[in-house]
Structure formats: C-alpha cells, structure tokens
N, C-alpha and C positions, 0 to 999 in steps of 0.2 A: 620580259615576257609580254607576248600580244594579248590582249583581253578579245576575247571571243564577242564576235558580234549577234546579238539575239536578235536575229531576222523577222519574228513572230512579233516582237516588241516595238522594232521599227515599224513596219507593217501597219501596226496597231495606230501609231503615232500619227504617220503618213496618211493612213485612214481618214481620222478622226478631223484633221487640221485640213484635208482637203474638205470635208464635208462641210468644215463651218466657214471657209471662206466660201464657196458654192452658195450657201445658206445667205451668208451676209452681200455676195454681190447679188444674190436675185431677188433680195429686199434692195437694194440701190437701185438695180434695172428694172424692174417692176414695179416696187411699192406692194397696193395690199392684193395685189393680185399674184404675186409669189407664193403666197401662205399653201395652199395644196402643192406646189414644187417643192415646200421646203420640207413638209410635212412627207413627201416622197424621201428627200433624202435624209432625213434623219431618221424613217423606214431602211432604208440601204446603209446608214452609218451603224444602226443595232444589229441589224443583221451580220456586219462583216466582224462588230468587235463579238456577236455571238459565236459566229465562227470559230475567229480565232482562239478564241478563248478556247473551244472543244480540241481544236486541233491541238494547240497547247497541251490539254488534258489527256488527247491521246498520246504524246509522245513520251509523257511525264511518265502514266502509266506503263507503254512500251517499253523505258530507262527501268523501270522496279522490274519490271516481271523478267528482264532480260540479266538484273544484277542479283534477284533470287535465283535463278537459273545457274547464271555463273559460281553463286556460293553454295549452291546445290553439288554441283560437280567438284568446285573442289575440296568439300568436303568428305563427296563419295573415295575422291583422289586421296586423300590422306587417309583416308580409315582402310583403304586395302591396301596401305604401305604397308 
C-alpha cells in the first residue's frame, strides 16, 4: 500500500529550508548589510508556516465536521430501519 503524501507537510519543509539557505547565502553575499534582508525573510518564512499551519487547521476541522455528519446520517439510517 502507497503512503499518502501530506503536501501541507512538504510544503512546510520546502518553506522553511529555502528560507534559511536565502538567509545564509545573503549573509555570504553581503556580510552585515543582509541583516534587514534576512530579517524580511524570516518575516515571509512565519508568515507561510502561520499559514500553513491554519490551512492545515482548516481541513482537520472540515475532516470532523464532515465525519459528524456522516455518523449523523447513519445513524438517522439505522433507527428508521
């Protein structure tokens, strides 16, 4: 069986790993005049794992409400058998 690939997760990873090589080659190419560049993107690195994180939280949510619903129905189904 295929293991499902959690896209939000990658994502996350992908994020994060570009940000700190970004981070560390513009401390190479710069030196200490990167510091506000770096301090931008680790601005834009919280922001995407904030994202993701909610979007995550939305879907999590959307799976419950959507598995109450389903055990909603069929328990309506069974009790008018």
């Amino acid at each position: 069986m295929a293991k499902r690939v959690d896209t939000l997760r990658a994502l996350a990873i992908a994020s994060q790993a570009v940000g700190f090589i970004l981070i560390i080659t513009l401390e190479t190419m710069l030196g200490d005049a990167a510091r506000p560049w770096q301090g931008v993107i680790l601005a834009v690195m919280l922001t995407a794992a904030l994202s993701i994180a909610l979007v995550r939280l939305y879907r999590r949510n959307r799976a419950r409400k959507a598995a109450a619903d389903r055990a909603r129905r069929a328990s309506e189904t069974w009790m008018s058998d």
